[in-house]
N, C-alpha and C positions, 0 to 999 in steps of 0.2 A: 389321531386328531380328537380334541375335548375331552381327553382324558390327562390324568394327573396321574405320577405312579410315587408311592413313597417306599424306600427301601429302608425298614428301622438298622441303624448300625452306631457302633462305638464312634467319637469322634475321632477322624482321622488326626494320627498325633499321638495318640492318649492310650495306645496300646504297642506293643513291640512290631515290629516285622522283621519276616524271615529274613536272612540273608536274602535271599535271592530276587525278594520285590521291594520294589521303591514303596509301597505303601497301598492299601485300597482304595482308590478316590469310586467316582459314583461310575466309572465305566468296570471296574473289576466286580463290582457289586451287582452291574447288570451280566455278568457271565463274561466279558472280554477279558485275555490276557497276555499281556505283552511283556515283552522279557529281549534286550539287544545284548545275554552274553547267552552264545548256542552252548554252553556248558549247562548253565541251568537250563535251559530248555530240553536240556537233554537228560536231567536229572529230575527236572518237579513232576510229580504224577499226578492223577486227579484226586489219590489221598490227602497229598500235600496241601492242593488249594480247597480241599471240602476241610479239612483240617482248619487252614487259616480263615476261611468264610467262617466259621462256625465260633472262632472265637470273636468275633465281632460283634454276636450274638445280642441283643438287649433284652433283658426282663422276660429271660427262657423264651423267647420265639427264635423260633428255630429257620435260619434264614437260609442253612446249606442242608435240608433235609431232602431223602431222597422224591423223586416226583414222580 
């Protein structure tokens, strides 16, 4: 409450995505991630999504760096 949180990233759209996700909207960007085929849920690792965070990347800020 009274707070604002801004998460800088590529315009969704305007970059590729894996096979495997429909896209980053602002819930993948806050950490959730959802996936309805258990193929891929059974193949993506947390390389794959630090991988695709990272290319979303803007103006070298580093938005999947580790914490």
């Amino acid at each position: 409450p009274g707070r604002v949180y801004c998460v800088p990233r590529m315009k969704q759209g305007t970059y590729p995505s894996p096979e495997w996700s429909e896209g980053f909207a602002w819930y993948e960007m806050a950490g959730g991630f959802i996936t309805s085929c258990p193929e891929n849920f059974d193949r993506i690792s947390s390389r794959d999504l630090k991988r695709e965070l990272s290319r979303l990347s803007i103006g070298g800020l580093d938005i999947a760096r580790d914490s």
